[in-house]
C-alpha positions, 0 to 999 in steps of 0.5 A: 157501812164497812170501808172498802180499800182503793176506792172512790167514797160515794153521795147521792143527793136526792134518794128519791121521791119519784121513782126511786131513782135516787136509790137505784144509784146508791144500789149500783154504786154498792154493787161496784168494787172500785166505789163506797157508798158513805152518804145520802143527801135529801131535804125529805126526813122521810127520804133520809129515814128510809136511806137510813133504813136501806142503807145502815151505816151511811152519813145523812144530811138534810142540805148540800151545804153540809154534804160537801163539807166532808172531805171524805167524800169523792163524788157526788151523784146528782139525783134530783130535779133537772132545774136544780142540777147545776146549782147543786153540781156547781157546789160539789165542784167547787168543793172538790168533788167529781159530779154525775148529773142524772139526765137531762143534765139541765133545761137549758144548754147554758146552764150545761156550758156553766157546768162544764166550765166549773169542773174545768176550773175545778179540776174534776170529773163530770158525767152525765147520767145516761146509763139506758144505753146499756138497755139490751134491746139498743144493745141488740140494735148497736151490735146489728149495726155494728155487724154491717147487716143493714149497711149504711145508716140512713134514717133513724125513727125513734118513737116514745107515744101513747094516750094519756093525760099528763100528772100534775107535778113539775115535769108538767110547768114549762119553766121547770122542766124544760118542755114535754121533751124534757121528760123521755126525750133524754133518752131517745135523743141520747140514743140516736145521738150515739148511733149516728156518728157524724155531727147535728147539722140542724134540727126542725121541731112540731109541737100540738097542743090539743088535749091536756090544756090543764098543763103547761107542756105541749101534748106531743113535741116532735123532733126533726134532726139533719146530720152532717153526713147526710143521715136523717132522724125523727124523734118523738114524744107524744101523750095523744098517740091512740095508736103507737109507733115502734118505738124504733125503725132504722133504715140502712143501704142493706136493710132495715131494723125494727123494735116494737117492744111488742108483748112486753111493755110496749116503748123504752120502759122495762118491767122492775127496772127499779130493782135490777142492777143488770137484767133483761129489757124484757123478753123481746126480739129486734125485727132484721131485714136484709136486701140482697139484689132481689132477695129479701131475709127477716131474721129475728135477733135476741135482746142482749142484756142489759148492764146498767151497772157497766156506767159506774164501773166505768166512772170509777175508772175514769176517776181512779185510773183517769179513763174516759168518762162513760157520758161526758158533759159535752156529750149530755150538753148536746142532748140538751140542745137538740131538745131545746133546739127542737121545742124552741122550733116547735113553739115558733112554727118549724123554722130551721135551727143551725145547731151551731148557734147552741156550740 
């Protein structure tokens, strides 16, 4: 692969074995001027014949350890397990690279504090991969709300559900993943986390388990969030929902919004999301109703496009020109304890949790 000038040289570890996820960050990062793609790390020879394939001309290595002995590489993207991200992070700061984590950054919040110290004393740069609020339909919900249309946010919901039997893999065991949260939650929690702009006060949770015994997660988790400025959000995840929420309903002084994802794919996913770098999340509508004294209007407003490529522009400012991280480590952390914080909550009856005790 051909070196580019006056940019960062790029790894990703872990091409992908589910969802080709690991490919699609070697796919964006070819896409941007400012990076180079020059590594893939998989301890699948399969995966790295396929890089190999993809990609022709990249360095492969089966193991980290190899990996970060080039000092020619600069970052470090971070594409495997949940369960083994700050392992592997840990490593590359220590070498001296700068780190994208794919989210959830970790299943625990210390394993997100550790890492976020080790690129303190490391001197780099550490981002967490949540690229899905660049998705067009919660663009679409940003801009409506940044506008004033629906006033003041008051209430979030934001809702992931369906009726189908879990598979068996390591999402599945509770150690691993973290908990049936850990599987969408990442997303919606990050989501909501950016719409409302006040700090999480506490966080209440549910859990069932009623169906699918054959796993170790729960069925259904629910998260219940308190801001400190009065704003109020539910979020959840459910795999025995036979009839679906939107996926969001937000409520303001002025009016409400809702996204049902109708006619489409119904929930956060996009069709080909695999193989776009920027595109459409589906032909879809964000349902708009506004209060005026008595008078009510719906308005239907357009998905804006989505730009996933826009995460990695902007890391690469942030590791060139020393601009603000697109997703800080703080900023992922949080996102981790609220998942944490709810489940825990969950398994315990919805006893109330400070979110202070997780800072």
């Amino acid at each position: 692969m051909q070196q580019r000038k006056n940019t960062v040289n790029c790894a990703v570890v872990g091409y992908g074995r589910y969802h080709d996820f690991g490919r699609m960050h070697c796919r964006w990062i070819g896409a941007c001027e400012e990076l180079n793609l020059v590594a893939v790390c998989d301890i699948d020879p399969a995966s790295r014949e396929r890089a190999a394939r993809e990609f022709p001309g990249i360095e492969l290595c089966a193991c980290v350890d190899e990996l970060v002995s080039n000092d020619d590489i600069d970052m470090v993207s971070v594409v495997t397990p949940h369960f083994t991200h700050a392992e592997i992070a840990t490593e590359c700061l220590r070498a001296g690279k700068h780190v994208i984590v794919e989210k959830a950054m970790a299943p625990t919040v210390e394993e997100c504090t550790a890492m976020i110290e080790e690129a303190r004393r490391a001197g780099r740069k550490l981002a967490v991969f949540h690229n899905r609020r660049h998705d067009g339909n919660y663009r679409a919900i940003q801009q409506v709300i940044a506008q004033g249309t629906i006033g003041a946010v008051f209430h979030v919901e934001c809702c992931e559900e369906g009726y189908a039997e879990p598979q068996q893999w390591w999402y599945s065991e509770e150690e691993k993943s973290g908990g049936v949260f850990f599987y969408w939650g990442p997303h919606a929690v990050d989501w909501v986390l950016t719409l409302v702009p006040s700090r999480v006060a506490r966080v209440t949770g549910s859990t069932q388990r009623r169906v699918w015994s054959q796993v170790e997660i729960a069925d259904e988790v629910r998260a219940h969030l308190w801001f400190e400025n009065e704003t109020t959000a539910v979020i959840t995840f459910s795999r025995i929902a036979a009839i679906r929420k939107p996926l969001w309903r937000i409520l303001g002084t002025k009016g409400a919004i809702e996204d049902s994802k109708v006619g489409i794919c119904q929930g956060n996913y996009i069709p080909h999301y695999q193989e776009l770098l920027v595109g459409d999340a589906g032909e879809g509508q964000v349902r708009v109703v506004t209060v005026d004294g008595e008078e009510k209007e719906e308005t239907l407003v357009d998905y804006l496009e989505s730009d996933w490529l826009t995460y990695y522009q902007d890391m690469a400012a942030a590791v060139l020109r020393d601009e603000p991280l697109p997703v800080t480590g703080e900023e992922g952390r949080m996102t981790v304890a609220v998942m944490q914080a709810a489940q825990e909550s969950g398994e315990k009856g919805g006893v109330i949790i400070e979110m202070s005790d997780y800072e």
